[in-house]
C-alpha positions as CSV (number, residue, x, y, z in Angstrom):
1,X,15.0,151.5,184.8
2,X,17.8,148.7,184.7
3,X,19.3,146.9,186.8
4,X,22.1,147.9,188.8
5,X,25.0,144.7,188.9
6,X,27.2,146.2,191.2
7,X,27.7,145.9,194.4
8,X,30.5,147.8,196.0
9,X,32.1,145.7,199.3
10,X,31.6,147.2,202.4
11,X,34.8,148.9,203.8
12,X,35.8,145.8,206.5
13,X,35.4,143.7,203.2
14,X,37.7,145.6,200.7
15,X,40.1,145.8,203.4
16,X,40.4,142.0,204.0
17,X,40.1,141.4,200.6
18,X,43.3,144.0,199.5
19,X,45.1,142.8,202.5
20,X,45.1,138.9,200.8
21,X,48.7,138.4,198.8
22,X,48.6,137.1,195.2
23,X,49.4,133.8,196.3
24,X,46.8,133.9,198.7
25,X,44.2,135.0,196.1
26,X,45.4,132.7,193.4
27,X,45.1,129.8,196.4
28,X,41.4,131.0,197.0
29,X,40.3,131.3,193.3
30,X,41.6,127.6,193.0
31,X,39.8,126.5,195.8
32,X,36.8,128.0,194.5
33,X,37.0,127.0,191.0
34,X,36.8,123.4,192.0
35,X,33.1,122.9,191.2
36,X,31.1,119.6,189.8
37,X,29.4,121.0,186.7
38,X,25.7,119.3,185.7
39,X,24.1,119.7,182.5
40,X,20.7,118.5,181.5
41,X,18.9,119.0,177.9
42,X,15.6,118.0,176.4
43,X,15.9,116.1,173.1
44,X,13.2,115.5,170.4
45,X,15.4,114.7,167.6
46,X,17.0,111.5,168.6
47,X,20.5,110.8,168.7
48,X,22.3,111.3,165.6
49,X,24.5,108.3,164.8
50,X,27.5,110.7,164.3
51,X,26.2,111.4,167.9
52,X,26.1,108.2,169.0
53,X,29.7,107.4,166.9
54,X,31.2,110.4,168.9
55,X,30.1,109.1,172.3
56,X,30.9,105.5,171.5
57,X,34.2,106.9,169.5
58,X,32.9,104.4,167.2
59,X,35.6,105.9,164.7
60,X,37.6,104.2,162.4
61,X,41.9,105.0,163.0
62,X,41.4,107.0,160.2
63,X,39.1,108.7,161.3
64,X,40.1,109.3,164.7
65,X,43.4,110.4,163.3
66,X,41.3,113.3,161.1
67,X,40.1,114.5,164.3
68,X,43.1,114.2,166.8
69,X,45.4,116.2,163.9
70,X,42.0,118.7,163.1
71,X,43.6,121.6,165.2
72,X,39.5,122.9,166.2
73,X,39.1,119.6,167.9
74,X,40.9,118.2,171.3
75,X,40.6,114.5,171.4
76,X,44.0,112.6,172.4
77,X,44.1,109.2,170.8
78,X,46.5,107.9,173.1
79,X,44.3,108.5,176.0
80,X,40.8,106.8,174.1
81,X,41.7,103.9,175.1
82,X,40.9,104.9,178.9
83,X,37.5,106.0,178.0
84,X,34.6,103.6,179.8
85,X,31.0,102.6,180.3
86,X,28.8,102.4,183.2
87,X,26.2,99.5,183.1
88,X,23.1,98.0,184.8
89,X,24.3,97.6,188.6
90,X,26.8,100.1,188.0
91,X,29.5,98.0,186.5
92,X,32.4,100.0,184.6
93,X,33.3,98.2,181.3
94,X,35.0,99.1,177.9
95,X,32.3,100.7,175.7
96,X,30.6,98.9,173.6
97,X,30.2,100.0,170.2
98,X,28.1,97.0,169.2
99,X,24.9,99.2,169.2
100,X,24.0,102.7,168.7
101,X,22.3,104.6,171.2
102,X,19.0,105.3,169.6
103,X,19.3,101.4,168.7
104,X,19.8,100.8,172.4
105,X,16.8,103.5,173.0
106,X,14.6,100.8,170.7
107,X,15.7,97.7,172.7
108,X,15.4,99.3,175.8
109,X,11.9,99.8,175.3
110,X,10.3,97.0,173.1
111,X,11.4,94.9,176.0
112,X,8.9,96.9,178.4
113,X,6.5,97.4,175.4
114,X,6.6,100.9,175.7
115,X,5.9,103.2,173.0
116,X,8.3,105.6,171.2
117,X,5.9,108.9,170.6
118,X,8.5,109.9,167.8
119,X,8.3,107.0,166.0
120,X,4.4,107.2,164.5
121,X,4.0,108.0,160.9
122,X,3.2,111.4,159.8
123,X,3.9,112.6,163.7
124,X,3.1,116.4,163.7
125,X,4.6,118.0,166.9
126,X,7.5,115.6,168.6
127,X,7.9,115.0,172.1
128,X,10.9,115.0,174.6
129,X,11.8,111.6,174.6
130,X,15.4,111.8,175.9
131,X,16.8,113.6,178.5
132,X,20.7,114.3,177.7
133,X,23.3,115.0,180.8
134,X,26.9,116.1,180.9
135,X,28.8,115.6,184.3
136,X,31.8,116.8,184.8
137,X,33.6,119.3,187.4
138,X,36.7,122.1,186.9
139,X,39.9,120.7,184.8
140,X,42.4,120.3,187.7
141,X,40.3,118.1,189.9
142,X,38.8,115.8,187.2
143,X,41.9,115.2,185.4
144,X,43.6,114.5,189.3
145,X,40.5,112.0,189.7
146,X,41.3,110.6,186.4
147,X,45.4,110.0,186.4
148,X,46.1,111.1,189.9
149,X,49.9,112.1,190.0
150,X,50.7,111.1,186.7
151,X,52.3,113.7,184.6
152,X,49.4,114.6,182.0
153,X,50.4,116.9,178.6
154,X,47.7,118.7,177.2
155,X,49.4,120.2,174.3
156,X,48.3,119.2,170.9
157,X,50.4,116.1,169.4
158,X,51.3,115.2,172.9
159,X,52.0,111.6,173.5
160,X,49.9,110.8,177.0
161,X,50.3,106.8,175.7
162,X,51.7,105.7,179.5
163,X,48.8,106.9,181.5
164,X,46.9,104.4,183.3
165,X,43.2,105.4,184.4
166,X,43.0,106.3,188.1
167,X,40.5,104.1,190.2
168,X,39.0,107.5,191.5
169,X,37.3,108.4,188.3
170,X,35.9,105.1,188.3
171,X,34.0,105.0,191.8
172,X,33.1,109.1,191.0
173,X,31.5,108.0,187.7
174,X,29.6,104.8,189.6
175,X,28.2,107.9,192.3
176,X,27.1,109.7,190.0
177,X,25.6,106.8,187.8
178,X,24.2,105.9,191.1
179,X,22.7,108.9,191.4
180,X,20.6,109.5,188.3
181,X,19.7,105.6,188.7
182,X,18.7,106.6,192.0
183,X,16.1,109.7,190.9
184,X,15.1,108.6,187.8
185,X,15.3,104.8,187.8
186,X,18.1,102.6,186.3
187,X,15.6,100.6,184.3
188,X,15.3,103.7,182.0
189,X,19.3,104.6,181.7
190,X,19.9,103.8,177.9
191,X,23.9,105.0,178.2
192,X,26.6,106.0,180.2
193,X,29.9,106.9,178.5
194,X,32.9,108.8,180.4
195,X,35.6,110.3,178.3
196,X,39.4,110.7,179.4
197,X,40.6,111.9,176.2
198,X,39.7,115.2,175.8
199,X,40.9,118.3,177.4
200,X,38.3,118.2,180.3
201,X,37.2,115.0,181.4
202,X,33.2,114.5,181.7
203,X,30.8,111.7,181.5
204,X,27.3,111.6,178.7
205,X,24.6,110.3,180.5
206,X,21.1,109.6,178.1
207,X,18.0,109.3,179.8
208,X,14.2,108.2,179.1
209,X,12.3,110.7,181.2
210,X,9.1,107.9,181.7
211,X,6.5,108.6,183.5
212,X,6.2,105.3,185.8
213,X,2.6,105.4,186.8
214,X,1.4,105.6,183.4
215,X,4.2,103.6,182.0
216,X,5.1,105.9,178.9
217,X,7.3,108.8,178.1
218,X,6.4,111.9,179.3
219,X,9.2,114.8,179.7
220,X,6.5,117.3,181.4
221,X,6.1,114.2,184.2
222,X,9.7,113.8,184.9
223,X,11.2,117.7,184.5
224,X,8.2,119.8,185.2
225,X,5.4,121.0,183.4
226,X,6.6,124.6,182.5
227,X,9.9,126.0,182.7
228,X,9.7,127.8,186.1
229,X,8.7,124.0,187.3
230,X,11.5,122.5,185.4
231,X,14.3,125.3,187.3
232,X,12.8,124.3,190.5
233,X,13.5,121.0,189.9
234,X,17.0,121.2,188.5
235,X,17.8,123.9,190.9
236,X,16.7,120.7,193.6
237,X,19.3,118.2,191.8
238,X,22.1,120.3,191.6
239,X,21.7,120.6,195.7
240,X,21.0,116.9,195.8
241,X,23.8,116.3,194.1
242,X,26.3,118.4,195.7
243,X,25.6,116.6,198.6
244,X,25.4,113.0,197.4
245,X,28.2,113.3,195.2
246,X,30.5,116.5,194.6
247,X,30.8,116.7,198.5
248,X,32.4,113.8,198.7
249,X,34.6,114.3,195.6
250,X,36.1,117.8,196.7
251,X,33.9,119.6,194.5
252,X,31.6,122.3,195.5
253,X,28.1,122.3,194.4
254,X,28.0,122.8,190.5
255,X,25.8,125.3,188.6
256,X,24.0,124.4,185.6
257,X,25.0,125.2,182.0
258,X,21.6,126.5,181.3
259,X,22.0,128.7,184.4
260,X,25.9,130.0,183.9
261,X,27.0,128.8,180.2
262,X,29.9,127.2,181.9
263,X,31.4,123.9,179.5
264,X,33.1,121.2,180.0
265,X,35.5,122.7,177.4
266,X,37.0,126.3,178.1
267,X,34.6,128.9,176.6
268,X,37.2,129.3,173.4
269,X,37.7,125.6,172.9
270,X,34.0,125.6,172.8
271,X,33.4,128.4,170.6
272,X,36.0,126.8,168.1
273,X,34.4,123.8,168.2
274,X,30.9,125.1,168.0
275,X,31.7,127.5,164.8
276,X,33.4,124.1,163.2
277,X,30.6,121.9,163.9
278,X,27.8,124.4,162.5
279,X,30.9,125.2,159.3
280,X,31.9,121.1,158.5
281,X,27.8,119.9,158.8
282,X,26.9,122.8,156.5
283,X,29.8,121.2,154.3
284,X,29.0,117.8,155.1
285,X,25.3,119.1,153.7
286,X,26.4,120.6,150.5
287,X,28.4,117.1,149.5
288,X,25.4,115.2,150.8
289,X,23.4,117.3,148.4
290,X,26.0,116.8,145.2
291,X,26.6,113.0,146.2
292,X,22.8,112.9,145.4
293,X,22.2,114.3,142.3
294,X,25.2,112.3,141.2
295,X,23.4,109.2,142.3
296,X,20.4,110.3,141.2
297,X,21.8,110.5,137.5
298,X,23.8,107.2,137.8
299,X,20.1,105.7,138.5
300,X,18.8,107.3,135.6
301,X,21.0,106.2,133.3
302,X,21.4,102.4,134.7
303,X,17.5,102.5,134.5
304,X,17.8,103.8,130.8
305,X,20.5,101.1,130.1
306,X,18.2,98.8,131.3
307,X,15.4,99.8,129.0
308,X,16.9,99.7,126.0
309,X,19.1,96.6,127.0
310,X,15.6,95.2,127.4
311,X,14.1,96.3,124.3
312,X,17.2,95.0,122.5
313,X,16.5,91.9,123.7
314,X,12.6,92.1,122.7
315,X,14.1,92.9,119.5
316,X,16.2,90.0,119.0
317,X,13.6,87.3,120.3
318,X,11.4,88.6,117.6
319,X,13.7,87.9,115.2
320,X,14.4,84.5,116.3
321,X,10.8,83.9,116.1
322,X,10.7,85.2,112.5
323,X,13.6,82.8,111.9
324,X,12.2,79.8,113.4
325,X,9.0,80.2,111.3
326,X,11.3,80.0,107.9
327,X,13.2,77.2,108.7
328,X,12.2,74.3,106.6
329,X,10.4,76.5,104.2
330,X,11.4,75.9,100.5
331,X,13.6,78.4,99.1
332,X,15.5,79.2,102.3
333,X,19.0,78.5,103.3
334,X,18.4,76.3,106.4
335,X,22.4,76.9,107.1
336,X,22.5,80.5,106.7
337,X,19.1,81.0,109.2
338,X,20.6,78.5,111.7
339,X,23.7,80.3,111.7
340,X,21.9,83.7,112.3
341,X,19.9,82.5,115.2
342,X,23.2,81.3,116.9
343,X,24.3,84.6,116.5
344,X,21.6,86.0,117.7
345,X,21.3,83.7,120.5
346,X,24.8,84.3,122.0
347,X,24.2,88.7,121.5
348,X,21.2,87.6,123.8
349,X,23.0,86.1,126.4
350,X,25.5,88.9,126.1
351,X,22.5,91.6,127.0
352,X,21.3,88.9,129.7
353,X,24.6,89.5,131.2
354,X,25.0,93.2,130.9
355,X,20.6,93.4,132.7
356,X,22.1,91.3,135.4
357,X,24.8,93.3,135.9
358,X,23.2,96.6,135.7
359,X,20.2,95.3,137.8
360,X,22.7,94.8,140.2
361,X,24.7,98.6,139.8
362,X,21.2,99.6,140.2
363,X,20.2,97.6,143.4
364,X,23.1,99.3,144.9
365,X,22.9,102.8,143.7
366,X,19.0,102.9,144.7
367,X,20.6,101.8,148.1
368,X,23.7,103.9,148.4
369,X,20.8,106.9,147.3
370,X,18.6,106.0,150.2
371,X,21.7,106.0,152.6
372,X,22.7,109.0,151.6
373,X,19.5,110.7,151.9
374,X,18.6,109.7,155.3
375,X,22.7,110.9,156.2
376,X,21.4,114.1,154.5
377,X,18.6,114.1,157.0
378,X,19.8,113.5,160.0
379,X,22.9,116.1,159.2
380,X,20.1,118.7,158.2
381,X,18.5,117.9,161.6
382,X,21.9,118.3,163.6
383,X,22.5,121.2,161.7
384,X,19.6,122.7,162.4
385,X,20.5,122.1,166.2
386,X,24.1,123.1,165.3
387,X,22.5,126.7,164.6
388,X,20.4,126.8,167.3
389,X,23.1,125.8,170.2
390,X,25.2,128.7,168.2
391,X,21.9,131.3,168.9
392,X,21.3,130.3,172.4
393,X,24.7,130.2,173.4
394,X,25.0,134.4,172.8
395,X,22.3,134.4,175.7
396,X,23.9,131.8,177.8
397,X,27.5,133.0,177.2
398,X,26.5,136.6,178.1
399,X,25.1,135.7,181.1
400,X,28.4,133.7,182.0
401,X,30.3,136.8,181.1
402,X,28.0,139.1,183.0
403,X,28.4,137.5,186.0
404,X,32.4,137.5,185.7
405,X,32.6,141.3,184.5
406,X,30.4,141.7,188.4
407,X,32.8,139.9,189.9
408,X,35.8,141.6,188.1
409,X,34.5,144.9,188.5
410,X,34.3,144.9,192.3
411,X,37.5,143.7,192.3
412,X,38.9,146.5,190.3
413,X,36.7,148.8,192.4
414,X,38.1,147.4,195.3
415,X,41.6,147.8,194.4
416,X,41.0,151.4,193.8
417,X,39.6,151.9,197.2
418,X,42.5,150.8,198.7
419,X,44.0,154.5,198.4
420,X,40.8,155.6,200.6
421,X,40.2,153.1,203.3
422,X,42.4,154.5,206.1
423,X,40.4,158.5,205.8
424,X,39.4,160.6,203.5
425,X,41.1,163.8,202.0
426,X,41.5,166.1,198.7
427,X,44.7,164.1,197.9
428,X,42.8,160.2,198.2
429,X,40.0,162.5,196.0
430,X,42.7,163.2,193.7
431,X,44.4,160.0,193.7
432,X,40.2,158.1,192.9
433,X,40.1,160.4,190.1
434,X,43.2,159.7,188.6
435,X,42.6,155.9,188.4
436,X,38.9,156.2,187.5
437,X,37.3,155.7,190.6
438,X,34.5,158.2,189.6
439,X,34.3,157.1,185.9
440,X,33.8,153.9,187.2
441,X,31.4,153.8,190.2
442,X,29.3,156.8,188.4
443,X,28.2,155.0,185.5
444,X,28.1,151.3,186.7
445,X,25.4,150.4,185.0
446,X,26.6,151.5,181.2
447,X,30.1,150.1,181.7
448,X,29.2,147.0,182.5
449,X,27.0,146.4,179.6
450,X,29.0,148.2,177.1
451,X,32.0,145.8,178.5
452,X,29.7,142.6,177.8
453,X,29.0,143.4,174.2
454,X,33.1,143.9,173.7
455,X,33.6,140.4,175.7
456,X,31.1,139.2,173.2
457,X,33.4,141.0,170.5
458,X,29.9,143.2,169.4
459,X,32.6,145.8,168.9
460,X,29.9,148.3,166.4
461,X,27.0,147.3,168.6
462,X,29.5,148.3,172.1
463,X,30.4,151.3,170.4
464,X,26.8,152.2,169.2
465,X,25.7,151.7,173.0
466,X,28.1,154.1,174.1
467,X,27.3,156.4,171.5
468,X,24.2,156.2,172.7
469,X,24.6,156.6,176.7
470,X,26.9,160.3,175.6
471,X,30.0,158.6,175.5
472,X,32.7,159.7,173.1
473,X,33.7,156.3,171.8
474,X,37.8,155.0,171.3
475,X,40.0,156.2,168.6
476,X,40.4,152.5,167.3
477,X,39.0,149.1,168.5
478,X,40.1,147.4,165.2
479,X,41.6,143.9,165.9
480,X,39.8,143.5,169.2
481,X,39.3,140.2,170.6
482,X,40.8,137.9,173.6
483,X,44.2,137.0,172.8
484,X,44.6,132.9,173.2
485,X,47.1,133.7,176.2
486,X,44.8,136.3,178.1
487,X,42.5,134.3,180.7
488,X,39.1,135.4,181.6
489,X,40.1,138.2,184.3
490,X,42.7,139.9,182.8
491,X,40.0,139.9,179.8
492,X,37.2,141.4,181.4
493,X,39.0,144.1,182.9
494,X,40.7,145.1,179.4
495,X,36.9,144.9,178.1
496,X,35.8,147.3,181.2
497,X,38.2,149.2,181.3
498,X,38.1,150.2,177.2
499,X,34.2,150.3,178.3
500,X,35.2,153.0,180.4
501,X,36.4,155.0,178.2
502,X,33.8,154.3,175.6
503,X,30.9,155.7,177.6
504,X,32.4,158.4,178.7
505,X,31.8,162.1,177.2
506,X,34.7,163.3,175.2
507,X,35.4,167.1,175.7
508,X,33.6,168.2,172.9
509,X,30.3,166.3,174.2
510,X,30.9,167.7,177.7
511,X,31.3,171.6,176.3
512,X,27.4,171.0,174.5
513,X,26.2,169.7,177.0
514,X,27.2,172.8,179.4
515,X,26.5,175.0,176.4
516,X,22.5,173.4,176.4
């Protein structure tokens, strides 16, 4: 049997809870969504250097342009200039672009002579080798911590050119610096980069998870041998840290994204983003690809050039030889030959010029062809992890949007209880069944998960499942997704309230079934 998700308030609890004002409830929900958010990933793969670039913003004005005006993306270029590093002994500094961060990964450890398990030829399984965070807390009180009164526009174009950077964000991003320092040693830090110019402000923290006894990377040593190990352990952080650092910062204790799906973007910035990063690297892919075979047949035919450049040449020599060998000889016009090998002599030089010139076009295409191909790799790679953030972020997202339909739906359960508190009688019967008491608290259990697949917009899949649990289905669910001004709540109660009425049996059904 399933799970049941609901949980219906006790009586003294519905009551307090329908007794709060709007303001008071919109005061409360504030106050509760002020969390510290902490997100921790395993990586085999390296660090990409459009990775890296996007940490460091190690973008060109062009380029940073591109992506301010790119209306999928939400970076401010009048606020990058704000953006800092952490460094050893927790000094905050501009970035430094100078090095990449798998560059910094090498330096970092050739100067302890530590071993990169990645790095051997031919390596057959790869290891966890970095350990990627993402710090950050809810909107309001990051972006307070980060310009404090100042008046902060987060509409696209907006000109955010006279903010100054708070000194708060600064001492939170030294805590929590501090803090991973602290647990996992500062020695192995490799970066620590904290961005003010995006719509939520958050740090990127990258990690070698070394295993200090035996002096060499070893994820399993660090996070946990398994993954029950490695909850326990980050369930253990995020109280550590709550304590050490969100405490202090007005920030309650912060759930992980693996555990809730929450981002440091709102969940449709993040889906936008998500669906354009997966679309532009399979594009970026495809013009890799042609950029290639384009390449590929500018070095054939500069290698053919060369050949028969060469072969001219043979050709030529040879028949300054032959020359050379009928001067003087009687019969032959001495002025004629000499005048032919000087000819000859100068089309030579010509195709000396023309090998040392292609030789040179073909230096740099064999070059530009190896650039491009190890771009094409390291895309296919991020691609490939592209795709596979996109998969596990149906699981991750439908948990997040699991938990907010149970929180929604005792809400709307509790506002419909609020006819019945006070007694009990045929008219409060009448008025629960005319708002959907009964539809509602009778089939908890489909509604709920027929309302997560329309939040997930599975709109055939919801409608299958309804099918499925004797429910008649909607006349017409065409066009259905969250509009950009509905937020979450008023979302999810659209979604369970349509699931409502998906799963339950239309007349016809209910006339069969007394029929049987």
């Amino acid at each position: 049997m399933g799970e049941t998700i609901i949980v219906i308030p006790f009586r003294e609890q519905a009551q307090k809870i329908l007794q709060l004002s709007h303001h008071q409830l919109k005061k409360q929900r504030k106050i509760m969504n002020r969390k510290q958010v902490m997100d921790i990933r395993p990586n085999s793969d390296g660090i990409s250097q459009a990775e890296s670039n996007e940490q460091q913003r190690n973008w060109s004005e062009d380029f940073l342009r591109k992506k301010s005006n790119d209306p999928m993306a939400n970076y401010d270029p009048t606020r990058t200039h704000l953006n800092f590093e952490v460094v050893r002994g927790g000094i905050v500094q501009p970035i430094d672009k100078s090095k990449s961060i798998m560059q910094k990964m090498a330096d970092n450890l050739a100067g302890r002579g530590i071993k990169d398990p990645n790095a051997r030829e031919n390596v057959r399984r790869r290891q966890n080798t970095l350990a990627q965070f993402i710090f950050g807390g809810s909107r309001e009180r990051m972006n307070e911590l980060a310009f404090g009164n100042q008046t902060l526009s987060l509409d696209k174009g907006a000109d955010n050119s006279h903010l100054t950077r708070n000194n708060d964000i600064e001492e939170w991003a030294k805590d929590v610096y501090a803090f991973v320092a602290h647990r996992f040693g500062e020695e192995n830090l490799v970066s620590f980069y904290v961005h003010l110019d995006e719509t939520n402000v958050h740090a990127h923290c990258t990690l070698i998870p070394l295993d200090r006894e035996k002096n060499r990377i070893s994820w399993r040593s660090v996070f946990g041998q398994n993954k029950y190990e490695m909850g326990q352990l980050f369930s253990q952080l995020h109280d550590e840290f709550s304590k050490e650092v969100s405490m202090k910062w007005g920030l309650e204790r912060g759930d992980s994204i693996r555990e809730t799906g929450a981002r440091h973007r709102s969940t449709y910035e993040y889906k936008r983003e998500l669906v354009n990063d997966v679309n532009q690297l399979e594009s970026r892919k495809i013009d890799l690809a042609a950029d290639i075979r384009q390449e590929e047949r500018k070095l054939k035919s500069l290698t053919t050039m060369i050949a028969n450049l060469r072969e001219r040449r043979a050709s030529i020599q040879r028949e300054i030889d032959e020359i050379a060998r009928s001067l003087g000889e009687e019969g032959t016009d001495n002025i004629l030959l000499t005048a032919r090998i000087k000819s000859l002599r100068q089309e030579m030089e010509d195709i000396d010029s023309k090998i040392a010139e292609r030789s040179k076009m073909l230096e740099e295409t064999s070059a530009s062809l190896k650039n491009i191909r190890e771009e094409l790799f390291d895309m296919k790679r991020e691609h490939q992890r592209a795709l596979e953030r996109e998969g596990d972020d149906i699981d991750r997202e439908a948990a997040r949007i699991r938990m907010g339909i149970t929180s929604t739906y005792n809400m709307m359960l509790a506002k419909t209880m609020q006819e019945i508190i006070p007694t009990l009688n045929d008219r409060q019967r009448d008025i629960l069944r005319e708002k959907g008491y009964y539809d509602l608290a009778e089939n908890v259990q489909n509604i709920a998960n027929c309302a997560m697949l329309l939040a997930l917009n599975y709109v055939k899949l919801a409608t299958s499942y309804a099918e499925s649990c004797g429910g008649g289905g909607v006349s017409n669910l065409s066009g259905w997704e969250q509009k950009k001004d509905e937020d979450d709540e008023r979302w999810w109660v659209r979604c369970i309230a349509t699931a409502a009425a998906m799963v339950k049996p239309s007349s016809r059904k209910k006339a069969q079934a007394v029929g049987r």
